[in-house]
Structures are given as C-alpha cells and as structure tokens.
C-alpha positions as CSV (number, residue, x, y, z in Angstrom):
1,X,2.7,18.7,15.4
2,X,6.1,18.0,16.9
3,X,8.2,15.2,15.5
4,X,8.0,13.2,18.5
5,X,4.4,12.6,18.3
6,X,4.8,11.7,14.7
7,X,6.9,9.3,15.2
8,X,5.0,8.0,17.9
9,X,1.7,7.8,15.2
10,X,3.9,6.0,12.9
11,X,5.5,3.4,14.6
12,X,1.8,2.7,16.6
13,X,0.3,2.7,13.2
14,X,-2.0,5.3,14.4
15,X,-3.7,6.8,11.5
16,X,-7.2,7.4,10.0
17,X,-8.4,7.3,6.5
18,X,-11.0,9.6,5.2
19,X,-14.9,8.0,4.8
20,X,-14.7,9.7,1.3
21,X,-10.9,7.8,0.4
22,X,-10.8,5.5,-2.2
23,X,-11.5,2.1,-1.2
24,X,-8.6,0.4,-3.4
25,X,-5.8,3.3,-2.2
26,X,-8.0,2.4,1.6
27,X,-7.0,-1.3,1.4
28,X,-3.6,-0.5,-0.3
29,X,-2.6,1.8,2.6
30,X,-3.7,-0.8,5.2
31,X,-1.9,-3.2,3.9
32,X,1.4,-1.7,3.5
33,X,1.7,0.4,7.1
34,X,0.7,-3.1,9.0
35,X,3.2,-3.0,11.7
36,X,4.8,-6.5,11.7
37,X,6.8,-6.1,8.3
38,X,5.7,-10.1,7.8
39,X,2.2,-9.5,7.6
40,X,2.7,-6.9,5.0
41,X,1.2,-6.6,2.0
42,X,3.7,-8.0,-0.6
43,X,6.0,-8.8,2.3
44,X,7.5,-12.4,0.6
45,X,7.2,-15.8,1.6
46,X,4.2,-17.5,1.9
47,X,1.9,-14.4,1.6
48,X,2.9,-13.6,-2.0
49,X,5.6,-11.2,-2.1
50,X,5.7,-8.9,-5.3
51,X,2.8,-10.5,-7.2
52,X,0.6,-10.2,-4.6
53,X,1.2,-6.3,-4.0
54,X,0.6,-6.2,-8.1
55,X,-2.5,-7.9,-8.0
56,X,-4.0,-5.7,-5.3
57,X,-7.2,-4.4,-6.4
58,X,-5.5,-0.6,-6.7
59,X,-3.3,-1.9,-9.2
60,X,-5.9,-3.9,-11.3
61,X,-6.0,-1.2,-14.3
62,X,-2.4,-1.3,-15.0
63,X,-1.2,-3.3,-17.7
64,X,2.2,-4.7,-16.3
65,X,3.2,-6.6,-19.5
66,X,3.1,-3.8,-21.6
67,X,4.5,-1.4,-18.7
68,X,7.4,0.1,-20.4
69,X,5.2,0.6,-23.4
70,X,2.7,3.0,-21.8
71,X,3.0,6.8,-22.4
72,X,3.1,8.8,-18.8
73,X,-0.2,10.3,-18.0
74,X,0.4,13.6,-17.6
C-alpha cells in the first residue's frame, strides 16, 4: 500500500475489524480511533478521562491497585 492511502485510512478512520476479533479489544479499538479527539474514549472532561479508559471492559481483569505488584506475564 502506498503511504498516501494510509494516511488517507487513518485520518477517515477507515478500518475493519475481524468477525473473529475479540469483542473487548473490538470496543477498545473503536473507542480510541474515534475521529473527534473529544469523543474519545478516555478523552477527559465530562466523558471520564483516565478512569473511564481503565474501566473499559478490556481492562476489567487487571488489578490496578496492586499494579506494580504483578509479575510480567511472559
């Protein structure tokens, strides 16, 4: 693909996600490629900011109190 067109995909937010994707990495992905950076998810303001991007569904298994306590899958 040339650049250009790339470009063109990205700033049209012209993509597709695979049937077979995960749901939660779906919604995560829609949420954070929405074109007006306001409607984002975890954009600030009204709509949450930060907490609202951790409580996404994706993120639900993660224990964020005890973070820095967790061993890195490998």
């Amino acid at each position: 693909s040339h650049e250009y067109d790339i470009f063109q995909k990205v700033v049209k937010a012209d993509y597709t996600i695979p049937a077979e994707f995960d749901q939660d990495a779906s919604g995560l992905i829609k949420g954070l490629v929405i074109i007006d950076p306001n409607e984002r998810l975890g954009a600030g303001g009204s709509k949450g900011g930060y907490a609202e991007l951790r409580q996404h569904s994706f993120f639900q298994p993660i224990d964020w109190i005890n973070l820095d306590k967790q061993t890195i899958p490998e």
